[in-house]
C-alpha positions as CSV (number, residue, x, y, z in Angstrom):
1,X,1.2,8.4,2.2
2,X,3.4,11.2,1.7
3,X,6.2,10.2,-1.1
4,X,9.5,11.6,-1.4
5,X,8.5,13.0,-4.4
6,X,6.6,15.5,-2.3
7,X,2.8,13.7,-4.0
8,X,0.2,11.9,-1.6
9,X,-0.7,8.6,-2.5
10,X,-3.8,6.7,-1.0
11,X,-6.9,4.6,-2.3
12,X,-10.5,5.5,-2.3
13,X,-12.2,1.8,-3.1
14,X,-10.5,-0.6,-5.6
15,X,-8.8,2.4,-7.2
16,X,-5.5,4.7,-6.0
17,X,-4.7,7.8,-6.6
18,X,-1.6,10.7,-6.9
19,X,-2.3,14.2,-5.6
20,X,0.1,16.9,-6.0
21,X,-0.5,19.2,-3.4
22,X,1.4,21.7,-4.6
23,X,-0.7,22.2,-7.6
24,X,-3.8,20.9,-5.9
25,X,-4.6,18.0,-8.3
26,X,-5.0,14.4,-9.3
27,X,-2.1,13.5,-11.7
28,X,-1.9,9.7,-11.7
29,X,-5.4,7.0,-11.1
30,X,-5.0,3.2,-11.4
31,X,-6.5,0.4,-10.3
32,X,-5.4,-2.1,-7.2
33,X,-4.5,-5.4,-9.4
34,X,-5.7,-8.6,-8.1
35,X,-9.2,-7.9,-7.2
36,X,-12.0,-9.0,-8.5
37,X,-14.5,-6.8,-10.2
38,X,-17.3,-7.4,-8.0
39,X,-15.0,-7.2,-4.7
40,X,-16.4,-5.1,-1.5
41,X,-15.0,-1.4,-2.2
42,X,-13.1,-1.6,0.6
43,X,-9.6,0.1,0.4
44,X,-6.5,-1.4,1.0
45,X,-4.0,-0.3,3.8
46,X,-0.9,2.0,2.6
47,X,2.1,2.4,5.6
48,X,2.3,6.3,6.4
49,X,5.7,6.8,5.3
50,X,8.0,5.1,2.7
51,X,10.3,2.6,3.0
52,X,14.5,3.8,2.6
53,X,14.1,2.1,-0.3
54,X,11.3,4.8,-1.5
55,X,8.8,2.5,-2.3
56,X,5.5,2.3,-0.3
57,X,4.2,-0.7,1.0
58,X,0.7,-1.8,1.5
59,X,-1.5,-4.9,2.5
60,X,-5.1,-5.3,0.4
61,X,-6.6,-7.3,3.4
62,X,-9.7,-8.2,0.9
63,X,-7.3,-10.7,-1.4
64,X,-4.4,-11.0,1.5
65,X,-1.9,-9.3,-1.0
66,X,1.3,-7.2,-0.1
67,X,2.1,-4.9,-2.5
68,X,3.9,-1.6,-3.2
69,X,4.1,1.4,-5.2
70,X,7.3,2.9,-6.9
71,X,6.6,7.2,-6.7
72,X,9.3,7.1,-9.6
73,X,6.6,6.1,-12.4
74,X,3.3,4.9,-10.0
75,X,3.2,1.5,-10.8
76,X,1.7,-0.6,-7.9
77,X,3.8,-4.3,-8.1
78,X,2.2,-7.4,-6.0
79,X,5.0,-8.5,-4.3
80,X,3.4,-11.5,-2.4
81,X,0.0,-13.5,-1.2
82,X,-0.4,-14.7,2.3
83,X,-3.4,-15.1,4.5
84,X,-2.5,-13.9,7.1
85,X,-2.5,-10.6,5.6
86,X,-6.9,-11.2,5.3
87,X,-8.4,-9.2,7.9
88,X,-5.1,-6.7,8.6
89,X,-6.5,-3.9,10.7
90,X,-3.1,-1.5,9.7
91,X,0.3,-2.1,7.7
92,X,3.2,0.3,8.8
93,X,7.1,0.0,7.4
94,X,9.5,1.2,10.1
95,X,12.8,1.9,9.4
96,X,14.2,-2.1,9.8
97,X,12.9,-2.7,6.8
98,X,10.0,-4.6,7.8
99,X,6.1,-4.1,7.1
100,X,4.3,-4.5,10.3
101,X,0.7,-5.7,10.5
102,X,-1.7,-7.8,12.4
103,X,-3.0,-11.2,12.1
104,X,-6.0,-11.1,14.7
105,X,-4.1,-10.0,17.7
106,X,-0.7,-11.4,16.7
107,X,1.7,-9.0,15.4
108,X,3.2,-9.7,12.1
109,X,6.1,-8.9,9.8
110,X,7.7,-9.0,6.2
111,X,11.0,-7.9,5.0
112,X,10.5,-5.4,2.2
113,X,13.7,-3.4,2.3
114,X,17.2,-3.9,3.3
């Protein structure tokens, strides 16, 4: 995901990362809380484009946890825990405010931003 600080932000495994394109480098790594340690490498979903709030959102479909990450300082909050959120084939924030994912072949939503 492209922030509006101008960095990319995305996961490769349990970890995430900030590139600066500009400057063609890493400059921020942490790790996806709520995982276990021995938890498939799979990496969570990120929306392609921030929320108006700035914040992006994203749906770890390993622990069924909706989370998001503040480009001001990088932190990655978990914001909430729902099953429905297992399995989620792609989370997308649209400009309602809502994260958009699936649940199997329903189509699901969360408020994240007014």
């Amino acid at each position: 995901s492209l922030a509006p600080n101008g960095m990319i932000y995305g996961f490769a495994g349990n970890r995430y990362y900030v590139f600066d394109p500009v400057d063609r480098k890493t400059v921020f790594t942490g790790e996806l809380p709520g995982r276990a340690k021995d938890a498939p490498p799979q990496a969570p979903l990120l929306s392609d484009a921030p929320a108006a709030n700035g914040l992006i959102y994203g749906v770890d479909n390993i622990t069924g946890n909706l989370f998001s990450i503040n480009p001001a300082d990088h932190k990655i909050w978990i914001l909430a825990q729902d099953n429905s959120l297992k399995g989620a084939h792609f989370a997308e924030t649209e400009p309602d405010g809502y994260v958009y994912y699936n649940d199997g072949a329903h189509l699901m939503r969360v408020k994240v931003a007014s």
